[in-house]
C-alpha positions as CSV (number, residue, x, y, z in Angstrom):
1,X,0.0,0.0,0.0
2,X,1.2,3.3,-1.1
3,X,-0.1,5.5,1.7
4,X,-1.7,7.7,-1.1
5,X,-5.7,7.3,-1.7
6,X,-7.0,8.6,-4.7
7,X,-10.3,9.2,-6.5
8,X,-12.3,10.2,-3.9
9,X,-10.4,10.8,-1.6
10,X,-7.8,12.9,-0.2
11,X,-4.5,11.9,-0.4
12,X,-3.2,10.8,3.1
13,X,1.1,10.2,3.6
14,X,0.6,8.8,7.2
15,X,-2.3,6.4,6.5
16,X,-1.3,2.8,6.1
17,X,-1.8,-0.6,7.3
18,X,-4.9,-1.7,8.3
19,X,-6.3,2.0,8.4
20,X,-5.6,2.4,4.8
21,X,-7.1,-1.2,3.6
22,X,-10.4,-0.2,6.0
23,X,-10.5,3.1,4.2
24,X,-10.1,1.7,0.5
25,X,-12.1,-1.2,1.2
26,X,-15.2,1.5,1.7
27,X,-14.0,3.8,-0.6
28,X,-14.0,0.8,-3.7
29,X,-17.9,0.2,-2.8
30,X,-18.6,3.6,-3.4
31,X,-21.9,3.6,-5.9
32,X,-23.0,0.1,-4.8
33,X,-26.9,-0.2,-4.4
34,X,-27.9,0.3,-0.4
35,X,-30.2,-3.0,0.3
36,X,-31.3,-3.4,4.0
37,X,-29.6,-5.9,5.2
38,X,-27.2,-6.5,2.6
39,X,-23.8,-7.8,2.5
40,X,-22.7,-8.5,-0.9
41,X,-20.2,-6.3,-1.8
42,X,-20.6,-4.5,-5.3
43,X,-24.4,-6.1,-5.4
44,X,-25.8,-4.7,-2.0
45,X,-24.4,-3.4,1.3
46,X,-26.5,-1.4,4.1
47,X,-24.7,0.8,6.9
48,X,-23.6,-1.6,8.9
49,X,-22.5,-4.6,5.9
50,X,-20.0,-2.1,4.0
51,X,-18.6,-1.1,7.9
52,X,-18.5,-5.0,8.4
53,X,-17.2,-5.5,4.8
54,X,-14.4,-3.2,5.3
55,X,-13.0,-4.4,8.5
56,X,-13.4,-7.6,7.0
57,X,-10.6,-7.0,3.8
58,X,-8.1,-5.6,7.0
59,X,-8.2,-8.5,8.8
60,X,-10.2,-7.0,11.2
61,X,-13.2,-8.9,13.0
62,X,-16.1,-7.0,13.8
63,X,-19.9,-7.5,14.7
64,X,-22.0,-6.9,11.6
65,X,-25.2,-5.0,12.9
66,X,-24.3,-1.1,13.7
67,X,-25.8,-1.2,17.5
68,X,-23.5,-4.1,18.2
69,X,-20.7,-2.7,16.5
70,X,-21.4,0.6,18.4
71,X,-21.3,-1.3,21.8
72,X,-18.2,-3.6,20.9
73,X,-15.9,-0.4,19.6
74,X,-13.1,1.4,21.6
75,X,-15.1,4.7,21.8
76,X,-13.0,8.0,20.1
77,X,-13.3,10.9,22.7
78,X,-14.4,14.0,21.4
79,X,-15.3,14.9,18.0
80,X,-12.3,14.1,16.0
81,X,-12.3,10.6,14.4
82,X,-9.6,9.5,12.3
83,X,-9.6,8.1,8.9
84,X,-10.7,4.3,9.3
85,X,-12.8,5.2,12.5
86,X,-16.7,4.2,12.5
87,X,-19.0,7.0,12.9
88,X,-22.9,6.5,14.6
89,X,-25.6,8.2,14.7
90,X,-29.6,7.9,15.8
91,X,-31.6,8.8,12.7
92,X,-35.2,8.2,14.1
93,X,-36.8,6.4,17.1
94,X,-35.3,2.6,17.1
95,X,-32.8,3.5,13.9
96,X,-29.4,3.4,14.2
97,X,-26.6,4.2,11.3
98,X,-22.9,3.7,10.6
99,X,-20.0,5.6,8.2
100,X,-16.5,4.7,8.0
101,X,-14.7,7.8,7.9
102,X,-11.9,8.4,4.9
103,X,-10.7,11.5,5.7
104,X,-11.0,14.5,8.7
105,X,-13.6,15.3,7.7
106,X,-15.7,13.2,5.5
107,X,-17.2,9.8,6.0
108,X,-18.3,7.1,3.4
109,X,-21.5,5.4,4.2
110,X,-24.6,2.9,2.7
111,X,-27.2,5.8,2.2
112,X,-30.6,4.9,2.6
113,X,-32.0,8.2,1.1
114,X,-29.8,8.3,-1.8
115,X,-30.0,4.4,-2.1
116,X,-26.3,4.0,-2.2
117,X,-22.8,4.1,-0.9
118,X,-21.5,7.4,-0.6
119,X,-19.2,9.9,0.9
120,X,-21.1,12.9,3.0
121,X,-19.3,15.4,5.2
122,X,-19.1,14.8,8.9
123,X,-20.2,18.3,9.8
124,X,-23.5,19.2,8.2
125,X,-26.1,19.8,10.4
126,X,-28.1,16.4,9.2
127,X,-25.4,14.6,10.5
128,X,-24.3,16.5,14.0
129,X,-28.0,16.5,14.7
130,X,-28.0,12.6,14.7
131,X,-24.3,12.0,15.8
132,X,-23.8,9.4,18.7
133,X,-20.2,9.0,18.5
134,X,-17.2,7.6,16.9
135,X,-15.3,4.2,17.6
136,X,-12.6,2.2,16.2
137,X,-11.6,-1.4,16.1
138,X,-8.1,-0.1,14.6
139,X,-4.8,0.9,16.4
């Protein structure tokens, strides 16, 4: 691994080892259909199946729904999660949802409004009205 993401993202010198394949891993599913439940990579992933599909290609084992990922994770104190690190939020009574961030300050997630994977920004008011926290399963 080069240490350099390109496309869509920005390019990153210090990321590497399993941070960088967590970070491509979401980045390459970018444009794949969301389908609730789904866990097929470049078929159909929802929030939690391209977080879970991610880890996966690292090496990293993980619990596939979001709450349990959200309960299993080392939580990220304050408001400043890394590239590789999980972001949650609460997006209605009962709903939970998942991103993998790619950068400071965007994340790349299974969208269920835009009905697929794709990057959103971290800070826009949708998001930090809904925002739980951030964990990681990475070093």
């Amino acid at each position: 691994m080069s240490g350099v993401l390109s496309g869509c993202a920005t390019p990153r010198n210090d990321l590497a080892g399993p941070r960088a394949d967590v970070v491509l891993a979401g980045l390459s599913q970018v444009g794949t259909p969301y389908v609730y439940g789904g866990s097929s990579p470049g078929e159909g992933l929802d929030c939690s199946g391209l977080t879970y599909y991610a880890h996966h290609v690292a090496g990293v084992r993980i619990p596939r729904v979001s709450t349990d990922q959200l309960r299993a994770a080392t939580p990220v104190p304050g408001r400043r999660p890394r590239a590789g690190d999980m972001v949650f939020f609460r997006t209605g009574p009962g709903q939970h949802h998942v991103g993998l961030m790619v950068d400071d300050e965007r994340f790349v997630h299974a969208s269920t409004s835009r009905r697929e994977v794709r990057l959103d920004r971290l800070a826009t008011p949708y998001w930090q009205a809904r925002y739980v926290g951030a964990g990681t399963y990475l070093d």
